[in-house]
C-alpha positions in Angstrom: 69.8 27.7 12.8 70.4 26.2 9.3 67.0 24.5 8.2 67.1 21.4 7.4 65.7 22.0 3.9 68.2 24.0 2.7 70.2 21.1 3.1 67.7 18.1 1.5 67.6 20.9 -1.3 71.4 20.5 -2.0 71.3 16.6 -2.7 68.1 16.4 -4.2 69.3 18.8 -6.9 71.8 16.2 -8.4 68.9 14.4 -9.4 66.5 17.0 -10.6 69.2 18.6 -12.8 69.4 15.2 -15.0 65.5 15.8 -16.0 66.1 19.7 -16.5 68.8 19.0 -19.0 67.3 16.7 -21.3 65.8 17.6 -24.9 66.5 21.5 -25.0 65.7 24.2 -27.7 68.4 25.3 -30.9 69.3 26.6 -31.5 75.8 66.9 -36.8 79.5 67.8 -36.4 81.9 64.8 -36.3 83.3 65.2 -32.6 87.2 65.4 -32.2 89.1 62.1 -31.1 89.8 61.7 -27.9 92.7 59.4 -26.6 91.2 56.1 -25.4 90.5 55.3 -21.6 89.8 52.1 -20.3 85.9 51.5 -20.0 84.7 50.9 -16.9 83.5 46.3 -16.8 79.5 46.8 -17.3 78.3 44.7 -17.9 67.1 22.1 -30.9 70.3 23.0 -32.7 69.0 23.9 -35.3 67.4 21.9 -38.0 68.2 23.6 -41.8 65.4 26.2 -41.9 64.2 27.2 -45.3 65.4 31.2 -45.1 65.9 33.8 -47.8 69.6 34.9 -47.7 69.9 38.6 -46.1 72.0 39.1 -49.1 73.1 43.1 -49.1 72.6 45.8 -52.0 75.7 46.4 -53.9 77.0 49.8 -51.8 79.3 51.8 -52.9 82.9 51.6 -51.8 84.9 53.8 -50.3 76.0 60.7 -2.3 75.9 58.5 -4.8 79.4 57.1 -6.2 81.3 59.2 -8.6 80.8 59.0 -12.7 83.1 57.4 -14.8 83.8 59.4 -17.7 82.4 57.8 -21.1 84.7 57.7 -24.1 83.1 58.8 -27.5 85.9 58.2 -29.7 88.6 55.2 -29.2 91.9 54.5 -30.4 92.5 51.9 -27.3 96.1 50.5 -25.5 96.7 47.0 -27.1 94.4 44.0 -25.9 94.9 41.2 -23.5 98.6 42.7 -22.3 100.4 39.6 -22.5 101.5 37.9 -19.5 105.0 35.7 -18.6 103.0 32.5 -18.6 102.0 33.6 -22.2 105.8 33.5 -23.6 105.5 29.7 -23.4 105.7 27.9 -26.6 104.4 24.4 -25.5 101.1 23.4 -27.3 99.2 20.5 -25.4 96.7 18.3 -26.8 92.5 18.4 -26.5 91.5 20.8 -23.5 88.7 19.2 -22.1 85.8 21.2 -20.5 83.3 19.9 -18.8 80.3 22.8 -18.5 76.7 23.5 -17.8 74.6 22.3 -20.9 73.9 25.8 -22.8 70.1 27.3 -22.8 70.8 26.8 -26.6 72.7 24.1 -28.5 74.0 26.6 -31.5 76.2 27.8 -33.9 74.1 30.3 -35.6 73.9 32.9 -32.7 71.3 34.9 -34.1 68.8 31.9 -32.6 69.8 31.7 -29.2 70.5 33.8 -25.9 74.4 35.8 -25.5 74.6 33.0 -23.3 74.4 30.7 -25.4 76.4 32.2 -28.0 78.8 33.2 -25.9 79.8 30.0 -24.8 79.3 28.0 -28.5 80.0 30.7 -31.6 82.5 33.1 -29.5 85.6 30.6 -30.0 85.3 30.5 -33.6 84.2 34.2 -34.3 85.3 37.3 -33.6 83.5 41.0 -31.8 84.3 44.1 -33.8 85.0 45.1 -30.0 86.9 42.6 -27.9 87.3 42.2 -23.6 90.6 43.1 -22.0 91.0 39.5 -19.8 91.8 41.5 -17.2 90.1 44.5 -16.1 87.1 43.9 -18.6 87.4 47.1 -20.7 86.6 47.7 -23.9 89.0 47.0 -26.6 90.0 46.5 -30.6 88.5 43.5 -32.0 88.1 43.4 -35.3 87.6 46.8 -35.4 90.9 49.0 -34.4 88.9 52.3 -33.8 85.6 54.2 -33.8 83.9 57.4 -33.1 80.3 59.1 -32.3 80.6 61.2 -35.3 77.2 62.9 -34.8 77.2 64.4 -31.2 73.7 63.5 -30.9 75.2 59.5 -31.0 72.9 59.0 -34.0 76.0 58.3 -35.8 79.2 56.3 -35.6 82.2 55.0 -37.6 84.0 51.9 -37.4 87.2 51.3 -38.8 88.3 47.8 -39.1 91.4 45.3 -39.2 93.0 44.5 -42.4 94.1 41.4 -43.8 92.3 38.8 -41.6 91.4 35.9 -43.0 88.0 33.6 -42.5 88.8 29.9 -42.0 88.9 27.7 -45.0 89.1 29.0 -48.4 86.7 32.3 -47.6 88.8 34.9 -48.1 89.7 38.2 -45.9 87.5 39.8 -43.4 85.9 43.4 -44.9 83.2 45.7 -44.0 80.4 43.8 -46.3 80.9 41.3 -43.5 79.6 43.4 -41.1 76.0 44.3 -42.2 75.8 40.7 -43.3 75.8 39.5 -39.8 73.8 42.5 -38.2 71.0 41.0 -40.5 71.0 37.8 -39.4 70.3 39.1 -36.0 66.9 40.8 -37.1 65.8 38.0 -39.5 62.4 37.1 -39.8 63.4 33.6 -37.4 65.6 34.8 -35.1 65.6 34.9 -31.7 68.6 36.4 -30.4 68.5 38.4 -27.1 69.7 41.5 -29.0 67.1 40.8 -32.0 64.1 43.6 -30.9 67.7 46.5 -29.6 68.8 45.9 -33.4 65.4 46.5 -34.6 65.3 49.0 -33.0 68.9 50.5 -33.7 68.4 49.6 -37.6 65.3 49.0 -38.4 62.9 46.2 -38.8 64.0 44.5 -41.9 67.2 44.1 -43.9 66.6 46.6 -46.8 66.0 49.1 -43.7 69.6 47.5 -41.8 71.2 48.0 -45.2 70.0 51.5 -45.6 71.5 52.2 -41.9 74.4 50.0 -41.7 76.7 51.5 -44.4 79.8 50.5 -46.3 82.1 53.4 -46.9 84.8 51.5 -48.3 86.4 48.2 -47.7 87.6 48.8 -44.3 85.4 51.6 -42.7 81.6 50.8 -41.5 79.2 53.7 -40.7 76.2 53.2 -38.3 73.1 55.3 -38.9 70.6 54.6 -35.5 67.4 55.0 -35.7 68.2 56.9 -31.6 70.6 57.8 -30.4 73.2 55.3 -28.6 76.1 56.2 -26.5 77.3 52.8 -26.0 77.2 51.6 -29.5 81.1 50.2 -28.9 79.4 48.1 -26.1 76.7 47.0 -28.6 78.7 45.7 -31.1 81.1 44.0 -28.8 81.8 40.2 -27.8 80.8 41.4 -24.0 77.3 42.3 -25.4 77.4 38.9 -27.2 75.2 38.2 -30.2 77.6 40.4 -32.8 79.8 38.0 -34.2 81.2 38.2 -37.5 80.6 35.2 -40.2 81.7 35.2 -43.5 79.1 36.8 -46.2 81.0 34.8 -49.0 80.6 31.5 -47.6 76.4 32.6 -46.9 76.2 33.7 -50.9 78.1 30.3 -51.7 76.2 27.7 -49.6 73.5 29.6 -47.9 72.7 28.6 -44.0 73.3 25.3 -44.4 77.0 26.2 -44.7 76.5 28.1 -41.7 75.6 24.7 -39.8 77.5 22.0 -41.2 80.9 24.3 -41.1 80.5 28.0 -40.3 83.7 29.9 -41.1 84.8 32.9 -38.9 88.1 34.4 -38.0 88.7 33.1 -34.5 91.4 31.6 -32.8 89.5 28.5 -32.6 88.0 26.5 -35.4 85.0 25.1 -35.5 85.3 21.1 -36.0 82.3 19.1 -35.1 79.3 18.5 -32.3 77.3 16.0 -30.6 73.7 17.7 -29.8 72.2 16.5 -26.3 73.0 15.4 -22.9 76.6 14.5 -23.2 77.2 16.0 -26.2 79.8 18.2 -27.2 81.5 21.0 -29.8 84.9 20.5 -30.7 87.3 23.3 -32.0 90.9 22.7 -33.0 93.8 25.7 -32.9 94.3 28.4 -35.5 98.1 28.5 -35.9 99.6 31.8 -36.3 96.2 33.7 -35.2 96.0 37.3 -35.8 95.1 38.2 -32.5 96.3 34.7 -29.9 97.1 31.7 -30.9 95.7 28.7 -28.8 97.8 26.8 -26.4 95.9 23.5 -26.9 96.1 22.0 -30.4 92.1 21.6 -29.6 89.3 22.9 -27.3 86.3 20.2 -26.3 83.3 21.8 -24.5 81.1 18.6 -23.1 77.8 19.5 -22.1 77.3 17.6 -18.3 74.2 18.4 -16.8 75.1 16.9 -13.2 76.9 18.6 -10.5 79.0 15.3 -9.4 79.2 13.9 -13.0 81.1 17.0 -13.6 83.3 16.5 -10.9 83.5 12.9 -11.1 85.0 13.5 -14.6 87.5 16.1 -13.6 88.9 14.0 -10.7 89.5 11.2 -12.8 91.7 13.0 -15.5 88.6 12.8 -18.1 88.3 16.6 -18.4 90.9 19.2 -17.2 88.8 21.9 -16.6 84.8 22.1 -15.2 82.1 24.1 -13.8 81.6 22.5 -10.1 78.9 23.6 -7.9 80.7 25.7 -4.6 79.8 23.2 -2.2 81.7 21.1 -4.0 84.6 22.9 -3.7 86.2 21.5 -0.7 85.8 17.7 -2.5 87.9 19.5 -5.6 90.4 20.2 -3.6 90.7 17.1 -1.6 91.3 15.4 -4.9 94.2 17.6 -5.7 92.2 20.4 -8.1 92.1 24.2 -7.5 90.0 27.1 -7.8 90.0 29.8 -10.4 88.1 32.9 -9.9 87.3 35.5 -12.8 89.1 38.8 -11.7 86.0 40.6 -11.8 82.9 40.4 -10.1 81.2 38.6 -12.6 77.8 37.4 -11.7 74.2 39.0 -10.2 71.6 35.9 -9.1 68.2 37.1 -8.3 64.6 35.9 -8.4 62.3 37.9 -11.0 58.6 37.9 -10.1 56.5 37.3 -13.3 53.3 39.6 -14.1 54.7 43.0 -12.8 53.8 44.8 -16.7 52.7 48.1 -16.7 49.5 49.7 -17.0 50.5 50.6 -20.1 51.4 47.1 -21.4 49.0 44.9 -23.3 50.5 42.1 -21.0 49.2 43.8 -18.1 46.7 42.2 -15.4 45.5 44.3 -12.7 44.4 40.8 -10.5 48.4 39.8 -10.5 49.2 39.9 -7.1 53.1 40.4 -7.4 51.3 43.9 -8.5 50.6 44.4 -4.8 54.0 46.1 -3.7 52.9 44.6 -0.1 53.4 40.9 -2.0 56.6 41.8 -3.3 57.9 43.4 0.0 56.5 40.5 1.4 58.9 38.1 -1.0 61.9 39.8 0.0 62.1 40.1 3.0 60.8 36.0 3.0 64.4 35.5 1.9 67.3 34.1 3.9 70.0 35.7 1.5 72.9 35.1 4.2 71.2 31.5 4.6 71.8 31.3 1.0 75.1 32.3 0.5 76.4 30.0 3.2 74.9 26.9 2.9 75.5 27.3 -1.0 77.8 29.8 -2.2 80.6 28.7 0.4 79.8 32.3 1.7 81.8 33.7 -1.3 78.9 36.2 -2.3 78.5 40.1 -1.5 75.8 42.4 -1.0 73.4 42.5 -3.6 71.0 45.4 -3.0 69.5 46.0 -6.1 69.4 44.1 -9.8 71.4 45.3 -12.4 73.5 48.2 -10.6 77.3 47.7 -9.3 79.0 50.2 -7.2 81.9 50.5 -10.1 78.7 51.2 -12.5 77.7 54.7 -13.2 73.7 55.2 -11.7 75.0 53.4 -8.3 73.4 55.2 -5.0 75.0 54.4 -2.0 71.4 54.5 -0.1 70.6 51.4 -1.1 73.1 49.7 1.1 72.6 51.4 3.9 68.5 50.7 4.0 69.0 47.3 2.4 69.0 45.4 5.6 65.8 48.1 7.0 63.6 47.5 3.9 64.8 43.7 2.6 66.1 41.9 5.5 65.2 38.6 6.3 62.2 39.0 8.5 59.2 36.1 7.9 57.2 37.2 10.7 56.1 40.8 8.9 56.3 38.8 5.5 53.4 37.1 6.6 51.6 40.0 8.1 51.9 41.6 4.6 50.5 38.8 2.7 48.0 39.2 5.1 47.2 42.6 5.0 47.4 42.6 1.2 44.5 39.8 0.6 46.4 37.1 -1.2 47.1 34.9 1.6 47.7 31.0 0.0 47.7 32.9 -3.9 49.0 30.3 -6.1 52.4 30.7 -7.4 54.4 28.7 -10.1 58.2 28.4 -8.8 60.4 27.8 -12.2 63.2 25.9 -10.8 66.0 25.8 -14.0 69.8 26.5 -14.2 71.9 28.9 -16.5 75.6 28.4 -16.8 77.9 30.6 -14.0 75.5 29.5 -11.1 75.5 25.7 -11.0 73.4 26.3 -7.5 70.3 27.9 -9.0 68.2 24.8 -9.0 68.9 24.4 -4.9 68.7 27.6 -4.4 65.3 27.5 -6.3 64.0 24.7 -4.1 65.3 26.5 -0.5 62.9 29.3 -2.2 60.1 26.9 -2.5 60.1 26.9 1.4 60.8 30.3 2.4 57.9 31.1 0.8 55.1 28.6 1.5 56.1 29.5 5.2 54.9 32.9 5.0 51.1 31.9 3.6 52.2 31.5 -0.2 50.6 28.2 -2.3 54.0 27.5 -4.4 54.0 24.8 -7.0 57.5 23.9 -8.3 58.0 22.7 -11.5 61.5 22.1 -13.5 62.3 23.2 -16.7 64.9 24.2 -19.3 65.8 27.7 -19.4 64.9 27.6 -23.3 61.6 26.6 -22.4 61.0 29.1 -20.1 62.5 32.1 -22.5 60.1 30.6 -24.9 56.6 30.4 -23.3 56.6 32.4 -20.4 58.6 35.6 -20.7 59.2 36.4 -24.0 55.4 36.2 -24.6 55.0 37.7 -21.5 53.0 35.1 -19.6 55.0 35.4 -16.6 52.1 36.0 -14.0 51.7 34.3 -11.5 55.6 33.1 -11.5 58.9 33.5 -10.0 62.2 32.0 -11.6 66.1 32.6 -10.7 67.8 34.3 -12.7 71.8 35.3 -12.9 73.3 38.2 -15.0 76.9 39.5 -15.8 78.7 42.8 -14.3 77.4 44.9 -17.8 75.6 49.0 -18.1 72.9 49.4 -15.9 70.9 50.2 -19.2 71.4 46.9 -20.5 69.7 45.0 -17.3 67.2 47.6 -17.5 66.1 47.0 -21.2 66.3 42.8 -20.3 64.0 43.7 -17.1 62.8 46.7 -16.9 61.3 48.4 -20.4 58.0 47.7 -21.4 58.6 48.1 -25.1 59.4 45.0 -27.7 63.1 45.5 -26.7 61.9 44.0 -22.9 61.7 41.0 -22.2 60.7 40.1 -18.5 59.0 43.8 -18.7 59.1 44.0 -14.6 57.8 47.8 -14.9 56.0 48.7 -11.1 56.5 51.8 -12.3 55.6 53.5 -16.4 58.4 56.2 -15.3 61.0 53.3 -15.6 60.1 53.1 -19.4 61.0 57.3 -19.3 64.5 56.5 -17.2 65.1 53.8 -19.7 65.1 55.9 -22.8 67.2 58.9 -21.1 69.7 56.8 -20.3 70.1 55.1 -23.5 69.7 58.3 -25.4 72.5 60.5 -23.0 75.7 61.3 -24.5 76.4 63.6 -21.2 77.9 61.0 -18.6 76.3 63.1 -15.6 72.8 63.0 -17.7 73.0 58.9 -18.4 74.2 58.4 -14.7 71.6 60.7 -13.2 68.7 58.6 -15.2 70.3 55.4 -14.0 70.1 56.4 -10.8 66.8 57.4 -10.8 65.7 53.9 -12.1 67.2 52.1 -9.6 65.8 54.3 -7.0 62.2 52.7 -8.3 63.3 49.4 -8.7 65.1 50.0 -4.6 61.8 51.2 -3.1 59.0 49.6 -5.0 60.7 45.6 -4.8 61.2 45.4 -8.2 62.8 42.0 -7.8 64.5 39.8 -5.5 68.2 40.3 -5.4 70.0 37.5 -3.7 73.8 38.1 -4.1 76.7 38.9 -6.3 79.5 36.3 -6.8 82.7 35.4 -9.2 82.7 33.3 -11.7 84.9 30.2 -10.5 86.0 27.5 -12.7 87.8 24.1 -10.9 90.8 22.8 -13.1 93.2 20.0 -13.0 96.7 22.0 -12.2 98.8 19.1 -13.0 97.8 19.9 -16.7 96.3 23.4 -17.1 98.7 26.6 -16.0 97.6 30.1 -16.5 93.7 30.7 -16.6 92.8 34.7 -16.6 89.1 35.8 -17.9 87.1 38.7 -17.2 84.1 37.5 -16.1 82.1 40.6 -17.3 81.0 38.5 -20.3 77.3 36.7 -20.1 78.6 32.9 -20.4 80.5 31.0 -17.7 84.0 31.2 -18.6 85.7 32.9 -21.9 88.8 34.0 -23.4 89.9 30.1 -23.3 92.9 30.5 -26.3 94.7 32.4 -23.3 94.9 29.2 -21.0 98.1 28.0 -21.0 98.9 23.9 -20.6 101.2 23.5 -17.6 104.9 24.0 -17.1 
């Protein structure tokens, strides 16, 4: 039977949402080429701060599931394979988009989550490595090709697009660019999720980046790691999401303020104007004759809309064409004549992470912190009414979720986990509560972070149905609301997360990249959920593989731990859907491989 709860939860959180969104933070040998393959889908602003320029030194010019093969060298099949809708000429006016407020309100990206930047700084910039919209490979961005050219993947080369033009009067696109905006990422106020991987790619300042990150001549770049890195196309690309490419003129002419008032990058949107705070907005008008697409809107409006049914509200009534409505909602949508678009991958993994798990080895670490007790995380899981859940509010478009971070398409999947998910997670309160028993932290207080990310519109009811699965196996949970910012800020990036658990949603990306988020105990971690030290171990084989079979094999091994020891609370895996107006908006086709809600928006077409 359907508890009543579940359904309160569902209204209540159209309220609750408009207090979450106020405020909110700011933002040896080189090896042969190899023809390309596709790669398998992986996965407050800002006030003027008083920075030094990273400025560069002149340089000189000139039964487990089988494993995908990894390509070390690319010269890839053409991007984004046009499609008939695309052979329209008709421009329309100001594509309205009604979305999720972001985490951060930005357009520097180095001071903000991929989310965040994503969503804000991806239509203006570009990736040296781009997102096929359909199957979610890797492709040319900015950069046409690249190689490991040390076999130990210490070492690759880039070589990149010529003649593209920055907006405004800042000249073509070279390689100085690229350094210029890996240092940004590692500067001394940045917060980027990719700050402490570049760190430790590069180094931990920018003489150090610029030592590493070398101009050969105007149009080739070569990356010297500090370890190896098999995946550095995935690094460096828009699907990994805090590598964009601003102009190093324009930062030597007008420093960061330039940056904020009217940052200049070489994507097919431009960037116009914003509104910071609830209701606000970023405008971007089109590009015309874009190297790469040009837009079929003359400009792109993204308006931040914190509630469910404002959101839809405005898309019924012809105010917005396009918005991110919660699936419950769907069936209204569609009443008033809208439809659903789906991303054409399986774009998005929503768990609960349970805060305090560091290992013994951490300086975070508490041995008192019950979610330490594999008997209270057991007891958690199987607490859980996951099919409950996806019913009541995912419209039951979710799938199996056994473990976080791992796909079946992914190389590290095991097929195990499926079959002894429903044995060792199903949704059984009646032994959850003999565990919490029999562990000794019956009625332990717990803080329930109940907050919302972009993709999963239902995380803050899905949070609250939490709130009484687990009281009613012996839990004391206290809710409280919050901004994501607020709780990148002060809970897990310092790692105060005992005592908690919070939602959390991620994008179809590597295993190794959830793993370094989640799962590695080192400054490149940031929840640090390590029940086990040898996940730290797996971690750094994985990264460090060039051999497929070697990476996959660590991979598997990780998620093995994470399976058997509860690492987290997986909940489900869903697309990303996107309700839009089809009396006005035609084709809509994105990946949804790429951490933000929707992308690739200069493909949508107005319609016929």
């Amino acid at each position: 039977m359907l508890k009543p709860t579940i359904l309160l939860t569902v209204a209540a959180s159209l309220l609750l949402v408009v207090g979450l969104a106020c405020g909110g933070a700011e933002e040896a040998a080189p090896v042969a080429p190899a023809a390309a393959q596709p790669t398998a889908a992986p996965a407050a602003q800002q006030a003027p701060a008083a920075t030094e320029a990273p400025g560069s030194p002149a340089q000189p010019a000139g039964q487990a599931t089988a494993v995908p093969t990894i390509v070390a060298t690319a010269t890839p099949r053409p991007t984004n394979t046009p499609s008939a809708a695309q052979q329209s000429e008709t421009v329309g006016g100001r594509l309205r988009i009604a979305v999720t407020p972001p985490v951060q309100e930005l357009v520097r990206g180095w001071l903000g989550t991929t989310t965040s930047a994503n969503a804000q700084v991806r239509p203006f910039t570009e990736p040296l490595v781009h997102t096929d919209r359909f199957d979610g490979s890797l492709q040319p961005g900015l950069a046409t090709e690249w190689e490991i050219s040390k076999a130990d993947g210490t070492q690759w080369v880039f070589r990149l697009r010529e003649g593209i033009p920055f907006h405004g009067d800042w000249g073509e696109f070279t390689a100085h660019d690229v350094p210029h905006s890996a240092a940004l990422i590692i500067g001394e106020e940045a917060i980027a999720t990719d700050t402490g991987l570049f760190r430790g790619l590069f180094g931990q300042t920018a003489d150090e980046l610029f030592e590493n990150i070398r101009v050969v001549d105007d149009y080739t770049v070569e990356y010297n790691l500090l370890r190896p890195e098999a995946a550095m196309d995935f690094v460096v690309s828009g699907q990994q999401g805090n590598y964009f490419i601003y102009s190093k003129d324009q930062w030597d002419a007008e420093g960061e303020p330039g940056y904020i008032d009217g940052p200049a990058g070489n994507g097919p949107w431009q960037f116009e104007s914003r509104q910071l705070g609830v209701g606000g907005n970023i405008l971007y008008s089109r590009v015309e004759d874009h190297w790469r697409q040009t837009p079929f809107w003359s400009e792109l409006e993204q308006i931040n809309t914190p509630e469910p049914a404002t959101r839809l509200a405005n898309l019924l009534t012809a105010q917005v064409q396009i918005a991110e409505v919660n699936r419950d909602l769907h069936p209204e949508a569609k009443e008033g004549g809208m439809i659903i678009v789906e991303s054409e991958l399986p774009s998005i993994q929503v768990a609960f992470v349970m805060g305090g798990i560091f290992s013994p080895l951490s300086p975070f670490h508490d041995p008192t912190d019950p979610h330490l007790d594999i008997r209270v995380r057991e007891a958690i899981n199987r607490s859980i009414n996951r099919q409950e859940i996806n019913e009541t509010l995912f419209s039951g478009f979710g799938s199996p979720h056994p473990v976080w971070g791992f796909h079946p398409s992914l190389p590290g999947w095991n097929d195990r986990w499926s079959r002894e998910f429903d044995e060792k997670y199903g949704f059984d309160p009646d032994r959850a509560r003999e565990l919490i028993k029999e562990s000794g932290h019956e009625g332990y207080p717990l803080k329930l972070i109940i907050t919302q990310l972009s993709g999963v519109p239902e995380m803050i009811p899905m949070a609250e149905a939490a709130f009484t699965y687990l009281s009613d196996i012996g839990i004391d949970v206290e809710a409280e609301e919050m901004e994501w910012a607020r709780f990148r800020a002060d809970f897990y990036r310092p790692g105060k997360t005992h005592g908690t658990i919070a939602p959390i949603r991620g994008t179809m990306r590597p295993a190794e990249v959830t793993l370094r988020f989640y799962n590695r105990s080192g400054p490149e971690g940031f929840q640090r959920i390590v029940p086990d030290p040898a996940l730290d171990e797996l971690y750094v084989e994985a990264i460090t593989a060039v051999n497929p079979e070697v990476k996959a094999n660590a991979l598997r091994s990780a998620g093995d731990i994470k399976f058997d020891q509860y690492a987290e609370v997986p909940i489900i895996w869903l697309p990303s859907q996107i309700a839009i107006n089809p009396e006005e908006v035609g084709e809509f086709i994105w990946p949804g491989n790429i951490n933000t809600a929707i992308t690739h928006m200069e493909y949508i077409t107005t319609a016929q």
